[in-house]
C-alpha positions in Angstrom: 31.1 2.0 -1.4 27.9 2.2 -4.2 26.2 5.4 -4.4 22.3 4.9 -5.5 20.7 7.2 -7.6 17.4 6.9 -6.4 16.1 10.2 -8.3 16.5 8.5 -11.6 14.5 5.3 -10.4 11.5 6.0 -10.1 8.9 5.0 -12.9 5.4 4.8 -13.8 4.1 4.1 -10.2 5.7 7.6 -8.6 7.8 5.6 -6.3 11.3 3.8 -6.0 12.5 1.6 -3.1 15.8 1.2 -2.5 16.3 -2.2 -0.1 17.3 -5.7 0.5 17.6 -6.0 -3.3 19.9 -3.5 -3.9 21.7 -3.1 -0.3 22.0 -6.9 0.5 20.6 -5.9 4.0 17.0 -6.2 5.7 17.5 -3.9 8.3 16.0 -0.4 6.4 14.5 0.6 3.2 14.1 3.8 1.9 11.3 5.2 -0.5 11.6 8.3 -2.7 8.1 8.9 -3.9 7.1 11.8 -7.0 3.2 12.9 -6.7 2.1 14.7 -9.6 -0.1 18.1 -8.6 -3.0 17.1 -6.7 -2.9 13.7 -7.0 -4.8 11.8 -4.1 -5.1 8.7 -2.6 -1.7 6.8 -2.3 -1.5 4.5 1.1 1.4 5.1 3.5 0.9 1.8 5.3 4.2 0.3 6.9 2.9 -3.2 7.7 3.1 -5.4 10.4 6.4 -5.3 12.0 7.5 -2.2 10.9 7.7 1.3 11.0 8.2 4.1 8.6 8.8 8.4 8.7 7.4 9.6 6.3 9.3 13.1 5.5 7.7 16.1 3.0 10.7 17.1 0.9 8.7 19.5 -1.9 5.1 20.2 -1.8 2.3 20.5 1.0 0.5 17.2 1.7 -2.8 16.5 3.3 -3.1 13.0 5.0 -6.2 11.4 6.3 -6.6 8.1 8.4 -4.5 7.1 11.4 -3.1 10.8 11.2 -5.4 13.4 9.6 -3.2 16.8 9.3 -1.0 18.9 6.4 2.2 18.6 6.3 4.7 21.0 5.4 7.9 21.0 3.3 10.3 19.7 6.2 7.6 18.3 8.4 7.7 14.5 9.5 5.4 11.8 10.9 6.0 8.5 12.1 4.0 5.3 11.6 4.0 1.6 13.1 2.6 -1.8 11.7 -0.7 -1.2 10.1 -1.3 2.3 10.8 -2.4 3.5 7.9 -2.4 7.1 6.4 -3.9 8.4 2.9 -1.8 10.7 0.9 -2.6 13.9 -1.5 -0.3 16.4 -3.1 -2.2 19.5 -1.9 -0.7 21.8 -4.4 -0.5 22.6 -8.4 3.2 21.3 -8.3 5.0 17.8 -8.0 5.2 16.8 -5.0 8.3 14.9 -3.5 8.7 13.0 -0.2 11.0 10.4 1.3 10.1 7.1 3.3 12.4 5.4 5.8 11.5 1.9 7.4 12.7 -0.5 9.0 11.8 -3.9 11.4 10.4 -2.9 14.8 11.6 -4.7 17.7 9.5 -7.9 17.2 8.9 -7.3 13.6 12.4 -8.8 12.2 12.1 -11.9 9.9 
């Protein structure tokens, strides 16, 4: 058994991904994103052939694009393929989220 300590992964870009590269499998990935307060504009985009949830951990979000709502500590959405959301930290604190994916149906290469 390995036990990932995705908190202490993530750098400069806010996000860590935790997949094939570490897991040996291509079945899921998982994301663990850090947005610093009000930071805007990062892409929630799963990409052709798969989907993602996308799941508010700390912090309020707004999203705009294929889903334009707030999102709540707790609150989740779902995306397929090229759906794409835009992502902002609506508060004064940093914001934390999670991101599961995985290969749709047809979407498994």
């Amino acid at each position: 058994m390995t036990i990932f300590d995705v908190k202490r992964q993530v750098g400069d870009s806010g996000e860590y991904i935790l997949g094939a590269e570490q897991t040996g499998s291509h079945a899921c990935y998982l994301i663990y994103g850090r947005m610093k307060p009000n930071e805007k504009g990062r892409a929630l985009k799963p990409g052709k052939g798969h989907e993602e949830l996308f799941l508010a951990v700390r912090s309020h979000f707004t999203l705009t694009g294929h889903i334009s709502a707030a999102i709540k500590e707790g609150q989740a959405i779902h995306l397929r393929g090229d759906e794409t959301c835009w992502l902002e930290n609506a508060t004064d604190a940093e914001g934390i989220y999670v991101i599961s994916g995985g290969h749709a149906d047809a979407g498994h290469h």
